[in-house]
C-alpha positions, 0 to 999 in steps of 0.5 A, spaced: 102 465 612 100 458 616 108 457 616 108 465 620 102 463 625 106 456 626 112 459 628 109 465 632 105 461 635 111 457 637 115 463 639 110 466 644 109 458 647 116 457 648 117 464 651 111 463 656 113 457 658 121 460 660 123 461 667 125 468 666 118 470 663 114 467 670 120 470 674 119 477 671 111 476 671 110 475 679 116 479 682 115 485 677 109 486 682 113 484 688 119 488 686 114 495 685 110 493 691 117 492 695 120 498 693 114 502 695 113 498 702 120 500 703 121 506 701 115 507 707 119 503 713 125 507 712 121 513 712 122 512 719 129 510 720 132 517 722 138 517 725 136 520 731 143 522 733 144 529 736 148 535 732 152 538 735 155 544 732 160 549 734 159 558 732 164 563 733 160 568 733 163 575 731 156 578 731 154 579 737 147 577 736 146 571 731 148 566 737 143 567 741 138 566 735 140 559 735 140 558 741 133 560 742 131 558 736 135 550 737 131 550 744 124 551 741 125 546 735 129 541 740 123 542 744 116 541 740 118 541 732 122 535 731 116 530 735 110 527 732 104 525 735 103 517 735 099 512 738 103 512 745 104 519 746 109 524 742 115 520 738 121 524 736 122 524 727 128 529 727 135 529 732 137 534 737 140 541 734 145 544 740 150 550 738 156 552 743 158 559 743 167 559 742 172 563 740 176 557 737 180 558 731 178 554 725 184 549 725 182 546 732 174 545 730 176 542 724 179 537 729 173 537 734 170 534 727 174 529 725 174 525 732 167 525 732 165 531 737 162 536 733 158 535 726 159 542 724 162 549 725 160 555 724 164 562 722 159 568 723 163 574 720 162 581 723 159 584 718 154 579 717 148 581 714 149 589 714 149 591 707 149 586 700 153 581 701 156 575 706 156 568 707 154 564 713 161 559 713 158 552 715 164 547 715 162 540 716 165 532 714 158 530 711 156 535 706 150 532 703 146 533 710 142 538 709 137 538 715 142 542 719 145 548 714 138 548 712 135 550 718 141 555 719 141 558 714 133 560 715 134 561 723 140 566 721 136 570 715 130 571 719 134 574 725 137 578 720 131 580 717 128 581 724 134 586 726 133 590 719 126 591 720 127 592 727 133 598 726 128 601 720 122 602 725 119 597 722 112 593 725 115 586 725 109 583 726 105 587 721 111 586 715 109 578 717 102 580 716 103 584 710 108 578 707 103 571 707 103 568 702 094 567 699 094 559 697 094 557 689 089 551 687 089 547 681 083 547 677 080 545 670 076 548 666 068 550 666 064 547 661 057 550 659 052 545 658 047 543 653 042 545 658 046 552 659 048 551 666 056 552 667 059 546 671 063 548 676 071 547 674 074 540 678 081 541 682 087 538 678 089 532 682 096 533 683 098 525 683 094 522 678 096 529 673 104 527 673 103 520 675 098 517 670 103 520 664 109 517 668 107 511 669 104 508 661 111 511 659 115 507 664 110 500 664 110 502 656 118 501 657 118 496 661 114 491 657 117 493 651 125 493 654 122 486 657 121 483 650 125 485 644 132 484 646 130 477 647 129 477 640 137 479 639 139 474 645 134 469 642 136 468 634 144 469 636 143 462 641 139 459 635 145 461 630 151 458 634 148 452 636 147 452 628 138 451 630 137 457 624 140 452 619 135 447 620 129 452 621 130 456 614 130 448 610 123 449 613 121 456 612 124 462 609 127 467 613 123 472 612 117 468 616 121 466 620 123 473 622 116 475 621 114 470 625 119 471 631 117 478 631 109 477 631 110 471 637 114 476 642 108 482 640 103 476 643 108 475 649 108 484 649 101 483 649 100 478 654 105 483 659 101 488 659 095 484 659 097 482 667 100 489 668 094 493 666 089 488 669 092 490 675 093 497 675 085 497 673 084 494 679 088 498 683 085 505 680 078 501 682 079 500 689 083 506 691 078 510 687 082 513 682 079 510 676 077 516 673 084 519 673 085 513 667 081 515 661 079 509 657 081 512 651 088 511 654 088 504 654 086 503 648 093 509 645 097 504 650 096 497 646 097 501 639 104 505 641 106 498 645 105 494 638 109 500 633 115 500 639 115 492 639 115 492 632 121 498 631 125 496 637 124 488 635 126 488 628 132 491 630 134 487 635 132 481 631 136 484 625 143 485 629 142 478 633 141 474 626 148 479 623 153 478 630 155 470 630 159 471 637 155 474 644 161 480 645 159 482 638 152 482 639 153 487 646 157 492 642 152 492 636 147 493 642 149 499 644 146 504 639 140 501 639 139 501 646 141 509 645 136 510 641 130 506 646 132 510 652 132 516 647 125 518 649 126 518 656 132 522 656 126 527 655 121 526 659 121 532 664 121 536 658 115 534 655 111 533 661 113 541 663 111 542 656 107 538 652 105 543 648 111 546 647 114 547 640 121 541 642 115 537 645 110 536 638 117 535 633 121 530 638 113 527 638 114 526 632 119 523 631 118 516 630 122 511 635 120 516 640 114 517 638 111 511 641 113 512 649 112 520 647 106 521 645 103 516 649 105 521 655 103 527 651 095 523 650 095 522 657 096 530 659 089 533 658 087 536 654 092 532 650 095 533 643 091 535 636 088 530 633 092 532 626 098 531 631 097 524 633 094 521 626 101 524 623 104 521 629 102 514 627 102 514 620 110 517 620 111 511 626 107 506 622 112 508 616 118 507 620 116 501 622 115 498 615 122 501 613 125 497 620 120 490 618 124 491 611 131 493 612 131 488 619 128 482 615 134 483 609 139 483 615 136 477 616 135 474 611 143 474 609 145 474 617 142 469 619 146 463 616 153 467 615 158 464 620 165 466 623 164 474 621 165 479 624 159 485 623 159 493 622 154 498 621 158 498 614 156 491 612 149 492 615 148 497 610 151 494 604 146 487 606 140 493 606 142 496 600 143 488 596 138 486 591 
């Protein structure tokens, strides 16, 4: 057991005090917050550049709509009030009414003197049916066929009404929308008061399982593929066959694998001591239970375990780095499993689908981890058998990764398959 402690203890001070594990510490914050400061500065940065479209309108009446309707926008909707006065957010809308065929607009469009055209048909808006023709050049603009669509829907509904005798304004009274709150529950307490039901905080109800499943991706991703990275650079440098005079494979391996938990844990430690901060001084500590912290270090520990073992046992059977990137693959699928997922399960974290995919174990750690963060979480049943079903697959990974090991580690020259893996696991 000492010469295991030796070598994790070697393992987790080497990888520290690497250029890559100082580098990831400091600037995974940097990046995020990066991220989120950039995404702030470019919200600004519209192009304010006016759109210009053309109409042909065999309507009659839709044009004039647009019009009015572009002239009020251009006027008051696309300012904001600033610090100096009103600043325009949103660019200009201007329609032209023509009778131009579709051949020469399309041309107006390619050089650049119009963005889009529209064809309003005759019979547009009477009976079921029809489309508005928006032709354009920059499909994945949406600001204009959206605002469109919705000015010429509502001056049609206007017209309807308005030919059935119908009071618009009383249909639009009739037609508001009555507000919808998100609130928990009420509780009784001992005291026999009922206390009043808190409103669901939309950011921290999404954000907070969100988030401990990507830092829990992320702190293990950060980690157990080194291992593969790691025992390979030992084999070709013939490194291994010094260290297994010393020690027997299966402490090396296991020492390896409780030094990179030690350097999980300490990625986590710093992330998680700074987002404790964060919810503190922005006030949204309470969203965070304390519980959670505690269900994050477990789950981190089994992932590290599943996913490390494995990436150690295919770096011990590969002898060439193109061999260990195909070998990779598949135990990069079944990593990123879990967040293929994850919309499902924060919808529906109760759902039949949620609870069985839970359970199953290399998805468990990140699945169920989001699952416990989602009030009012998983049954008690739900997160023991989780654990002891992750807890068995860990062992099982720990014993076939260390006979991988054991044989792999000093084979040279040979080409790995899954095939042989299996008759390494199976050997006495």
């Amino acid at each position: 057991m000492n010469k295991v402690i030796r070598v994790a203890k070697t393992e987790y001070l080497d990888f520290i005090r690497t250029k890559a594990f100082i580098l990831s510490v400091v600037l995974m914050p940097v990046f995020t917050g990066g991220a989120i400061g950039i995404q702030i500065l470019l919200q600004d940065q519209t192009d304010l550049s006016d759109r210009r479209f053309a109409v042909v309108d065999h309507t009659g009446y839709l044009f004039q709509a647009l019009e009015e309707a572009a002239e009020q926008r251009n006027q008051y909707a696309i300012f904001a009030q600033d610090d100096g006065g009103k600043k325009q957010m949103q660019p200009r809308f201007l329609p032209q009414r023509t009778d131009a065929d579709a051949v020469e607009l399309s041309e107006r469009v390619k050089e650049g003197k119009l963005f889009a055209y529209l064809i309003l048909e005759k019979d547009l808006g009477e009976g079921v049916g029809g489309e508005i023709a928006y032709h354009t050049e920059a499909p994945t603009y949406q600001l204009l066929p959206n605002w469109i669509r919705e000015t010429i829907n509502g001056s049609i509904r206007a017209k309807r009404f308005a030919d059935a005798g119908i009071d618009q304004v009383l249909v639009g009274q009739l037609n508001q929308f009555v507000a919808l709150r998100k609130y928990g529950l009420v509780e009784r307490a001992a005291s026999g008061a009922v206390t009043k039901a808190e409103q669901v905080n939309e950011i921290s109800a999404f954000g907070v399982p969100m988030g401990a499943v990507i830092l829990m991706f992320m702190v293990v991703m950060m980690a157990a593929p080194a291992l593969l990275n790691g025992i390979l650079e030992e084999k070709m440098q013939r490194i291994a066959e010094i260290l297994v005079a010393s020690v027997s494979p299966f402490e090396l391996f296991l020492g390896k694998l409780l030094g990179i938990v030690g350097v999980s844990w300490t990625l986590s430690s710093l992330y998680l001591s700074g987002i404790t901060f964060l919810a503190f001084h922005f006030d949204f500590a309470d969203a965070i239970p304390l519980s959670l912290y505690l269900w994050f270090i477990v789950f981190q520990v089994l992932a590290l375990l599943i996913f490390g073992s494995i990436f150690m046992g295919l770096g011990a059977a590969c002898s060439e780095l193109s061999d260990a990137q195909s070998m990779m693959m598949p135990a990069m699928l079944m990593a990123m499993l879990p967040m293929f997922v994850l919309s499902v399960v924060l919808q529906e974290p109760d759902s039949p689908f949620s609870v069985i995919i839970s359970l199953f174990p290399p998805c468990t750690p990140f699945l169920m981890l989001m699952r416990i963060a989602i009030p009012p979480g998983p049954a008690l049943w739900e997160i023991i058998l989780g654990v002891a079903l992750t807890l068995g697959f860990t062992l099982v990974c720990i014993w076939a990764a260390g006979k991988v090991f054991r044989i792999g580690i000093l084979a040279q020259g040979q080409a790995p398959s899954f095939r042989k893996l299996f008759t390494w696991i199976l050997s006495k």
